[in-house]
C-alpha positions in Angstrom: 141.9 100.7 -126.9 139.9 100.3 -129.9 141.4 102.8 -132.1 144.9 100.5 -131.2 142.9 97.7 -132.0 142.8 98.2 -135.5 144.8 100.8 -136.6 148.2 100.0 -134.9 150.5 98.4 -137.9 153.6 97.4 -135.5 154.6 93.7 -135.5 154.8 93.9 -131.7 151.3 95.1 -130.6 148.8 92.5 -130.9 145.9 93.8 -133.3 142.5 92.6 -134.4 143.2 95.1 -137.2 144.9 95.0 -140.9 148.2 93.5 -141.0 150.9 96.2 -142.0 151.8 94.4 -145.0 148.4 96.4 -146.7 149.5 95.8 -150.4 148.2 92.2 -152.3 147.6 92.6 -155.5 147.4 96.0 -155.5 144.1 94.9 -152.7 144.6 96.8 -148.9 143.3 94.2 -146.3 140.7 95.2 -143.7 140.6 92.7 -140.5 138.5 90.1 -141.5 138.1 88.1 -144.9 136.7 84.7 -145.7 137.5 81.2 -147.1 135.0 78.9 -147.8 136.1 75.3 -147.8 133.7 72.4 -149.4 135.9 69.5 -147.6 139.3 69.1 -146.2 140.9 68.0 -149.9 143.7 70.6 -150.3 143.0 71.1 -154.0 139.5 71.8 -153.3 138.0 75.1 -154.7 137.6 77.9 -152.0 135.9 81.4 -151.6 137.6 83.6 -150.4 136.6 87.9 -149.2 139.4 90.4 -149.8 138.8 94.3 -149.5 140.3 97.2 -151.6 140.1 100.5 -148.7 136.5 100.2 -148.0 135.3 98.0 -150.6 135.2 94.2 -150.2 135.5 91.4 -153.3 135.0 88.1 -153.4 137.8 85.5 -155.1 138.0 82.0 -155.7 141.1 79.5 -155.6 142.0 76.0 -155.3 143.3 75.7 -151.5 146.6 74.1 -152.7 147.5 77.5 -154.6 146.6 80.1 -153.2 145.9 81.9 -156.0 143.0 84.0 -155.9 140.6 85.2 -158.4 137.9 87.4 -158.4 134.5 86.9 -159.0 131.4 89.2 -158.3 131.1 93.2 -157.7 132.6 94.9 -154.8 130.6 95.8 -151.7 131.4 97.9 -148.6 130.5 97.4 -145.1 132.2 97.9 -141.6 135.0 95.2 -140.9 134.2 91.9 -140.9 134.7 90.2 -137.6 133.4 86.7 -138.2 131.3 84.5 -140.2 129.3 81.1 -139.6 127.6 78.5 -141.2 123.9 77.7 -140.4 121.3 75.5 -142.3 123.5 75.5 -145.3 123.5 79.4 -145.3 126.9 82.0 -144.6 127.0 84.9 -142.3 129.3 87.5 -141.6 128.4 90.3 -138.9 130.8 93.7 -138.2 133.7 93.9 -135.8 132.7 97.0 -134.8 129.1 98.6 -133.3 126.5 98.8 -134.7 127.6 95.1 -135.2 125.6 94.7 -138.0 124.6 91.2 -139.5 125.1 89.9 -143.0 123.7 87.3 -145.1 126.3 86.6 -147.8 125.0 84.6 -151.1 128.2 82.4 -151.8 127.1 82.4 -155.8 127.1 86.1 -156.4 128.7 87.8 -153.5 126.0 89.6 -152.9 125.4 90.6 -149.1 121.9 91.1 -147.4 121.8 93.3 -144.5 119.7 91.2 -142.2 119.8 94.5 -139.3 121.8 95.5 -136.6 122.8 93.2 -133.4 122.7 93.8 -129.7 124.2 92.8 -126.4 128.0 93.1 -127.4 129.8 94.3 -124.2 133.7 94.4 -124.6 134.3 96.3 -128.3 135.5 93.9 -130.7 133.3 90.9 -131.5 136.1 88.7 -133.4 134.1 85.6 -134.5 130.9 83.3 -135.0 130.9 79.8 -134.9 127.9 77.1 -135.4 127.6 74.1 -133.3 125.7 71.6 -135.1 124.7 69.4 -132.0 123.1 72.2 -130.4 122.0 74.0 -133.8 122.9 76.9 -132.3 125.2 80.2 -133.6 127.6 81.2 -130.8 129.6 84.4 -131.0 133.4 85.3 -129.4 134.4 88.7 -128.2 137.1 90.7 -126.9 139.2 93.8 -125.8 142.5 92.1 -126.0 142.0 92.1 -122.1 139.4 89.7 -121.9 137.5 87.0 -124.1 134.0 85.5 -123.8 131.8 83.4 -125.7 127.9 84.4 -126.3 124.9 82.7 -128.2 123.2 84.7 -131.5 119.8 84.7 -132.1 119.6 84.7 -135.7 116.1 85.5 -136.1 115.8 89.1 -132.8 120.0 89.9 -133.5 120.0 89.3 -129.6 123.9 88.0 -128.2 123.6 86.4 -124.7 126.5 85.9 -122.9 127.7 82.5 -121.6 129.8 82.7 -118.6 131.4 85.3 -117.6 134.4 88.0 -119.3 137.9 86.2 -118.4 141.3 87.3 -119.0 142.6 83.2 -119.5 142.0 84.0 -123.2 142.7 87.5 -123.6 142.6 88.4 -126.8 140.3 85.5 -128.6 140.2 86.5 -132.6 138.5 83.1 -133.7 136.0 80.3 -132.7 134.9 77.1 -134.1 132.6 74.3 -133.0 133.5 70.7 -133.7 130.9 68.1 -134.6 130.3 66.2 -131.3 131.2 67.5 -127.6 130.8 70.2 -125.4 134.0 72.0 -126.4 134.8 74.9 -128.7 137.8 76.0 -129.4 139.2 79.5 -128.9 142.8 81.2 -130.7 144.0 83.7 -129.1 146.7 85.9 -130.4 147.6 87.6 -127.1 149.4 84.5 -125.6 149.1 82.5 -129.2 147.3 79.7 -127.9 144.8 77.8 -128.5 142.1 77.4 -125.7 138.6 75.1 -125.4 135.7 77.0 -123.7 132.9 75.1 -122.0 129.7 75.9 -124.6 127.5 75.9 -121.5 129.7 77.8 -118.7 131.7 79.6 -120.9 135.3 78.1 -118.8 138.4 78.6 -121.1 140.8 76.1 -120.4 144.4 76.4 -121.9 144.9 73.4 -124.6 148.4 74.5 -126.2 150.6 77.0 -128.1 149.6 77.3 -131.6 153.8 76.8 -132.6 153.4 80.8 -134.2 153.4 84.5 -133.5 150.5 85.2 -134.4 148.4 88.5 -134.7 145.9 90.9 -136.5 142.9 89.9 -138.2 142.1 86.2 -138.2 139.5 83.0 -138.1 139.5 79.7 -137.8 136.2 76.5 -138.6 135.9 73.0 -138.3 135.2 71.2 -141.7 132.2 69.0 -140.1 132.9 66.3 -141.9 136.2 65.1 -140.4 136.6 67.9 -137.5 140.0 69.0 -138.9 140.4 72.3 -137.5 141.6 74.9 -140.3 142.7 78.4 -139.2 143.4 81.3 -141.8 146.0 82.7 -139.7 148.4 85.9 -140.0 152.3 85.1 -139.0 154.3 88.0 -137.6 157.6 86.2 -137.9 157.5 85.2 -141.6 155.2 88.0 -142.3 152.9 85.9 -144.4 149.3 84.8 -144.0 149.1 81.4 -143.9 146.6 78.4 -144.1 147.4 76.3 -140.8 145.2 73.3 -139.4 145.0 72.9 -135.8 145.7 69.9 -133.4 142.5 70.2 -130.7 144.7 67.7 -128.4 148.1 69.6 -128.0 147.4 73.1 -129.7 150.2 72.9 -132.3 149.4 74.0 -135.7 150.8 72.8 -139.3 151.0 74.9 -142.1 149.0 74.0 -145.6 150.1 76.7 -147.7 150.6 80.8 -148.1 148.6 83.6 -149.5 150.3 86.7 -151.4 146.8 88.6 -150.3 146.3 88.3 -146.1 143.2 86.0 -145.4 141.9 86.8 -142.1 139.0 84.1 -141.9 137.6 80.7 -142.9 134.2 79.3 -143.0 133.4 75.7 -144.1 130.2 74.6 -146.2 128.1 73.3 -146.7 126.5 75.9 -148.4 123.3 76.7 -150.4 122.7 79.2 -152.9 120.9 81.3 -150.4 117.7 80.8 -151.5 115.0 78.3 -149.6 112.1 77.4 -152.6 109.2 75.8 -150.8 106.5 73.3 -152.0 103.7 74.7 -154.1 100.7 76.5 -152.4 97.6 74.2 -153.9 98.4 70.9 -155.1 101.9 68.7 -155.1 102.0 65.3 -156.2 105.4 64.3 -156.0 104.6 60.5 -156.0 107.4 59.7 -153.8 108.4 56.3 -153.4 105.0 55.9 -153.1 103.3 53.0 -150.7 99.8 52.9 -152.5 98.8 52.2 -155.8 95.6 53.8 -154.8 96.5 56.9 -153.2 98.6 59.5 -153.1 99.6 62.5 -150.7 99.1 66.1 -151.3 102.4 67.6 -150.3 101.9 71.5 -151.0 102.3 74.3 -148.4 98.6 74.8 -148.3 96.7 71.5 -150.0 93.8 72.0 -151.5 91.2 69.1 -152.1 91.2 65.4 -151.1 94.6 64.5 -149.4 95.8 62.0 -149.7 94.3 61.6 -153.2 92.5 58.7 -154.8 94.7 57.2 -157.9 92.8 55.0 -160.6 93.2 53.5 -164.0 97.0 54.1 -163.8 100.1 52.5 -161.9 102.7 53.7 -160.0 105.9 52.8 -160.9 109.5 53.5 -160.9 111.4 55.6 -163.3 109.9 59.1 -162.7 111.8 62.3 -162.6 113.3 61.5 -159.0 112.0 57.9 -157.7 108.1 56.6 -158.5 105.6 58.3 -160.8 102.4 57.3 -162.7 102.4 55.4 -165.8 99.5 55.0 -168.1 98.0 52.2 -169.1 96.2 53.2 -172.0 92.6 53.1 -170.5 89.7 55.6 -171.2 87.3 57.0 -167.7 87.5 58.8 -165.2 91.2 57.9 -164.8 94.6 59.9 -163.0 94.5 61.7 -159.6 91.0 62.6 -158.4 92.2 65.6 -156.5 88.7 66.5 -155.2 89.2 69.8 -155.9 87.4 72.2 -158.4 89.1 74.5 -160.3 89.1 78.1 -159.4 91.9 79.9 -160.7 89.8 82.6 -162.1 91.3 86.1 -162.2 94.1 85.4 -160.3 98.3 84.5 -161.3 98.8 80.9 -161.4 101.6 78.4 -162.0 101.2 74.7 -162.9 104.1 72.5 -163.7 104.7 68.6 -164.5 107.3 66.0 -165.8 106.4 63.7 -168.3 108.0 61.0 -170.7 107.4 58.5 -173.0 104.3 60.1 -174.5 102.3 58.7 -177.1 98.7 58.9 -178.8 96.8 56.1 -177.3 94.6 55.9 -180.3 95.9 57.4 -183.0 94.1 61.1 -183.9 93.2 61.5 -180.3 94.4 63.3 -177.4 96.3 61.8 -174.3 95.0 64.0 -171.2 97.9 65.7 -168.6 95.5 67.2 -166.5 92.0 69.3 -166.7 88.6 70.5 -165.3 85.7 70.2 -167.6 83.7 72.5 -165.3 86.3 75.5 -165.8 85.0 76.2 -169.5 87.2 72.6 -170.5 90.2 73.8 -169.0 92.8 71.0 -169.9 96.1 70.3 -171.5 96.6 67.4 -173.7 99.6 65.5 -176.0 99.1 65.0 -179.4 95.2 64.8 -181.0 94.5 68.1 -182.4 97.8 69.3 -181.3 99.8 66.1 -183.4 102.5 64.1 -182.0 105.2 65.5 -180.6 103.0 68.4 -179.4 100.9 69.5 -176.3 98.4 72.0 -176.0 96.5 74.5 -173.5 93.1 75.0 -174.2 90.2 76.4 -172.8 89.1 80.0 -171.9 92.0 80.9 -173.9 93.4 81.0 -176.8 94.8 77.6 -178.1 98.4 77.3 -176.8 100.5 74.7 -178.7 104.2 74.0 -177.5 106.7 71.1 -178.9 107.1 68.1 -176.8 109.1 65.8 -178.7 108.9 62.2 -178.5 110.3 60.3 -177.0 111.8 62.2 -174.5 111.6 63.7 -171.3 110.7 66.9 -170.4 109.4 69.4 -166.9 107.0 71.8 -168.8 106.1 75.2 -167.0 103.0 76.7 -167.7 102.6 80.4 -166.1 99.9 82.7 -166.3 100.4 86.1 -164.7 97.2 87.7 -165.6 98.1 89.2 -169.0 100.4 86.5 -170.9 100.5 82.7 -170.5 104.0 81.3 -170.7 105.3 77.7 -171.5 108.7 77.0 -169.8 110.7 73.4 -171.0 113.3 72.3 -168.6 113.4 76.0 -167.3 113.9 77.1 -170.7 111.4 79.4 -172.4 109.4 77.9 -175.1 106.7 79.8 -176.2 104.2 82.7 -175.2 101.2 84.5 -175.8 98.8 87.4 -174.3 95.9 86.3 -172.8 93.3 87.8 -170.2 90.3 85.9 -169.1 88.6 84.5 -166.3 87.1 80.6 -165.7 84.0 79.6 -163.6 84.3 77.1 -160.4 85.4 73.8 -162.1 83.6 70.5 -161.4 86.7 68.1 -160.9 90.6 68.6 -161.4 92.1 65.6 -162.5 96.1 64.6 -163.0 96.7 62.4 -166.1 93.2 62.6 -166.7 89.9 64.7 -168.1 86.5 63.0 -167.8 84.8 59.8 -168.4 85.4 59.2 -172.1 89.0 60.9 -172.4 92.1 59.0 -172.7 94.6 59.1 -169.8 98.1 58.0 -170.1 99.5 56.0 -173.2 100.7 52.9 -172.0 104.2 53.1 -170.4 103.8 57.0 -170.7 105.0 58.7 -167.4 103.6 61.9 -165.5 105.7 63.2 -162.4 106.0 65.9 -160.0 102.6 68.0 -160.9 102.8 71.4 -159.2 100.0 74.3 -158.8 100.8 77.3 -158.0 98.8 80.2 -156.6 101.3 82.5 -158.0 102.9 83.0 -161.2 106.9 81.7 -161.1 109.6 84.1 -162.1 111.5 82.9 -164.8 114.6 82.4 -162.5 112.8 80.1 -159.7 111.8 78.1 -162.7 115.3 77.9 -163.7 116.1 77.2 -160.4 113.5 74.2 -159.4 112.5 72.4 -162.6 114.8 69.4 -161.8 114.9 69.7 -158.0 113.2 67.7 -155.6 111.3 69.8 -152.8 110.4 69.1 -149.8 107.1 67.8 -148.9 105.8 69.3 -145.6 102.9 67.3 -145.1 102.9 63.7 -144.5 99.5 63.2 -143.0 96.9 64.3 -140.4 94.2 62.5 -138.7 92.1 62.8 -135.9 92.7 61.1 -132.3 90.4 59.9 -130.5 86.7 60.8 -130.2 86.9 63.3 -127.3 86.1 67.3 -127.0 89.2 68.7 -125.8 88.3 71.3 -123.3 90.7 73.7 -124.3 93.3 74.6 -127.4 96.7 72.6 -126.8 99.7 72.2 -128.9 102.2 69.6 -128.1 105.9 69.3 -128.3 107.1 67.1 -131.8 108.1 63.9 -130.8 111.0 62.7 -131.5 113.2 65.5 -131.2 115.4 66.2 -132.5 114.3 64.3 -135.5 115.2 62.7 -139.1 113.4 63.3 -141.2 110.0 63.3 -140.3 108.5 64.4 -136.1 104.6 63.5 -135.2 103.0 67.2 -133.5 99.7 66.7 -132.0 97.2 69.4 -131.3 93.7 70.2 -129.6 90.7 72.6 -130.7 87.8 72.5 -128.4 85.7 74.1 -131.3 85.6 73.6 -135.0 87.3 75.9 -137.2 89.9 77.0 -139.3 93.7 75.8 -137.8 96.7 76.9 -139.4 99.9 75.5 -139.1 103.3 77.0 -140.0 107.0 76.2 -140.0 109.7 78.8 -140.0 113.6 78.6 -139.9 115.8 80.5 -137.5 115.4 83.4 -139.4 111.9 83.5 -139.3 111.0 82.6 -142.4 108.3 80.8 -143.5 109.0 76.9 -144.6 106.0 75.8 -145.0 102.1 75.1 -143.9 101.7 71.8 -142.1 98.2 72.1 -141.8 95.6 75.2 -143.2 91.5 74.0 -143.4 88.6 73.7 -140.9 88.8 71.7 -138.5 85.9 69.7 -136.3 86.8 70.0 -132.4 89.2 66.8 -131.0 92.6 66.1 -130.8 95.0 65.6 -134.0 98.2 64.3 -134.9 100.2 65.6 -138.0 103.7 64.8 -139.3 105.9 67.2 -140.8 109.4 65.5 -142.8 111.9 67.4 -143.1 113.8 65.7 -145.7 114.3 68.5 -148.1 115.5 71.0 -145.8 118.6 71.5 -144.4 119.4 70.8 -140.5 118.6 73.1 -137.9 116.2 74.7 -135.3 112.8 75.2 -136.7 109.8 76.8 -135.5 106.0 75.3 -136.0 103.5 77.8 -135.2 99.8 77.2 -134.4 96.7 79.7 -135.1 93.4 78.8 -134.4 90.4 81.4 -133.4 92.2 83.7 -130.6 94.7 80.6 -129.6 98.1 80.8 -131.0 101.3 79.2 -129.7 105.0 78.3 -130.6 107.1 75.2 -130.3 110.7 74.7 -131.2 112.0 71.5 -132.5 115.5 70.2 -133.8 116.3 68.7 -137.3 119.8 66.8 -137.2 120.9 64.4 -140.1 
């Protein structure tokens, strides 16, 4: 049965295989290939996955026509059965055992092999599908026999069938998942109809004939934003693939346009690059729409110091690189973010970035501070005084490092230290670069737009935004990639409830959930100590660190926002002495 299945090129047989036709543009088709689709506009640009033999390559086209062209290298693996959109992020997985599963980076083409699946039962798996009000992946398969639906753990490759095998929908080639409801929706190419199955009995239940003859390899996905139902289908009688949207009420399909190369399969965005870029490790002050004029919140993975921060001899203001940020007044003191932290980056790779704008010399001749730790052998960077206008410098146990920062003007600098060279970066550009190796005692006090008592802080109206630090130093393509992007802050704030010993280690369900953007997770240690707190996608990796210090024994609550990420399930994980435990909770915008 499965060697029919996809080697058989008659027009009668039903296939999951190539479609005889095997010539487009000089490209032989293999069962499954891929459109991506931004939104239902016709004359949208699309993705699409064509395959030469054994090789695969990626094209491109406006939907309206048809024309592919290629972008990217070629690749090989088994045929493609299906692929599925979750938390902004494409997957494809093999027709075939060992059914293995992709991650497939719409920018390059590039495809991840994330390991092999299990649980498949009747041959073929034919198609994934993601349903957005469950956020969960769900699977079809078939022997042209019998069809049945299955759920996908993303993170163990584990399919677990819903319902049972049923030979309603014989020969199911795609799924998709609308919005709303309980209902997917099933083609089938044995009977060419189009059938709903019950996402939570697995019931198929006959809706319609899909108006064709349809056969070989196929797909079909809901564009979430309107539910139109668009199936890259293969038409035996005109012997053309064909772009078709689906009516879910009577089954009938209408055609949108024709390929020259057969297009067996359709995904629809949205999609990210592939790549998740979490907060910074030590210190994020993103200054977000901020509530206080006196403080200000600590969003990295892993905060270090006081959090939230105290804010003095500045404002906060409108106008920064994304929403609010600090702007100077032109004061002298002890002004800028107290971080309560002391500087300890000695001997290890480190990262610090910031926007800033509308810099000026306070006083003319003297410096205006951007951050430092007099402790840490006068660790500090500075505009203008010894550096002149329209310059910044690094100084300290180093070499002096002078960049251009032309005023006025706006500007996210990068400074990178990897242990041998220190590295300037200007809106993810290189600037400037020199070797360095040397090491910095404990600071005494890290402050943001700031130095020490008789120091100037910010000019007036000068800005300061975003200030990162890193524990690592950035590769020159994350910088590229984040220097003017917004990311998310995990931590919104923790405090203790209550003045009571817990008697033993808890950890709560979020509340609400599902939630948008931000969930309240309370917690219990009966003993003081160090408590970690980690997030992690469906994949199981890491978000971010909700909470990571010692802890005195009682009951907390902490909120985690998830405004910066994408929606989906997510994972928050709690370690504390021998206790550790795992909660699931729902993101939906």
């Amino acid at each position: 049965m499965l060697g029919l299945c996809l080697n058989t090129y008659s027009q009668d047989q039903k296939s999951f295989g190539p479609a005889p036709k095997a010539s487009f543009y000089t490209v032989n088709k293999a069962p499954h290939s891929e459109v991506f689709v931004d939104n239902p506009n016709p004359n949208n640009r699309a993705f699409l996955i064509q395959t030469s033999g054994s090789a695969f390559q990626n094209f491109k086209q406006g939907l309206s026509s048809c024309s592919p062209v290629s972008f990217g290298s070629t690749f090989t693996m088994g045929f493609p059965a299906g692929y599925g959109v979750a938390g902004g992020h494409l997957y494809a997985i093999d027709q075939l055992s060992p059914f293995t599963l992709y991650q497939v980076d719409t920018s390059t083409g590039a495809m991840t092999n994330l390991g092999t699946c299990t649980g498949v039962t009747l041959t073929n798996m034919t198609g994934l599908a993601y349903d957005p009000v469950g956020s969960q992946m769900y699977a079809i398969q078939s022997n042209l026999s019998q069809s049945q639906i299955m759920t996908l753990n993303l993170t163990t490759r584990v399919f677990t069938p819903v319902g049972s095998p049923s030979s309603v929908c014989a020969g199911a080639i795609a799924l998709g998942c609308p919005s709303t409801g309980n209902l997917m929706y099933a083609v089938d190419l044995v009977a060419d109809n189009l059938y709903s199955v019950d996402k939570t009995t697995g019931v198929f239940t006959l809706v319609g004939p899909l108006g064709i003859n349809a056969n070989f390899g196929q797909d079909a996905a809901f564009d979430l934003s309107d539910n139109t139902f668009y199936w890259a289908s293969y038409n035996s009688t005109s012997g053309l693939p064909e772009l078709r949207i689906i009516n879910t009420t009577t089954g009938g399909s209408t055609l949108v346009c024709s390929w020259t190369p057969q297009t067996e399969g359709i995904a629809i965005g949205p999609f990210s690059s592939g790549t998740t870029y979490g907060p910074p490790e030590l210190l994020y002050y993103k200054i977000e729409n901020n509530p206080s004029q006196v403080l200000t919140p600590n969003c990295a993975s892993a905060p270090v110091g006081t959090n939230p921060a105290p804010v003095g001899g500045v404002n906060i203001g409108t106008g920064g690189q994304f929403d609010s940020c600090l702007i100077g007044t032109g004061n002298t003191g002890t002004n800028g973010i107290n971080t309560g932290w002391n500087c300890n980056l000695a001997g290890t790779s480190w990262t610090i970035s910031f926007w800033v704008s509308n810099l000026a010399e306070v006083v003319s001749g003297n410096p205006t501070y951007l951050f430092g730790d007099p402790g840490s052998t006068t660790f500090r960077c500075f505009y203008g005084g010894f550096a002149l206008p329209n310059n910044a410098v690094v100084r300290g146990p180093m070499a002096d490092l002078i960049f251009a920062c032309p005023m006025p003007g706006s500007y996210t600098f990068h400074i990178v230290y990897n242990g041998t060279t220190v590295t300037v970066y200007r809106n993810g550009t290189l600037l400037t670069s020199e070797n360095a190796t040397f090491t910095m005692p404990t600071g005494t006090g890290f402050r943001v737009a700031g130095y020490t008592g008789g120091a100037y802080s910010l000019n007036t109206g000068g800005k300061l935004d975003e200030f990162r630090l890193y524990s690592r130093a950035l590769t020159a393509a994350e910088i590229a990639a984040t220097w003017n992007m917004d990311l998310a802050c995990g931590l919104v704030g923790i405090k203790q409830v209550g003045n009571q010993i817990p008697g033993t280690y808890a950890l709560s369900q979020n509340y609400p959930n599902p939630f948008n953007p931000s969930t309240t997770i309370k917690f219990e240690v009966p003993k003081a100590g160090n408590v970690e707190m980690k997030v992690f996608d469906a994949l199981g990796k890491e978000v971010g660190t909700i909470v990571n210090e010692y802890k005195q024994a009682g009951s907390y609550s902490v909120q985690f926002n998830g405004d910066k990420i994408a929606s989906g399930v997510y994972f928050y994980k709690i370690t504390a002495g021998d206790f550790t435990a795992t909660k699931k909770m729902l993101l939906v915008k």
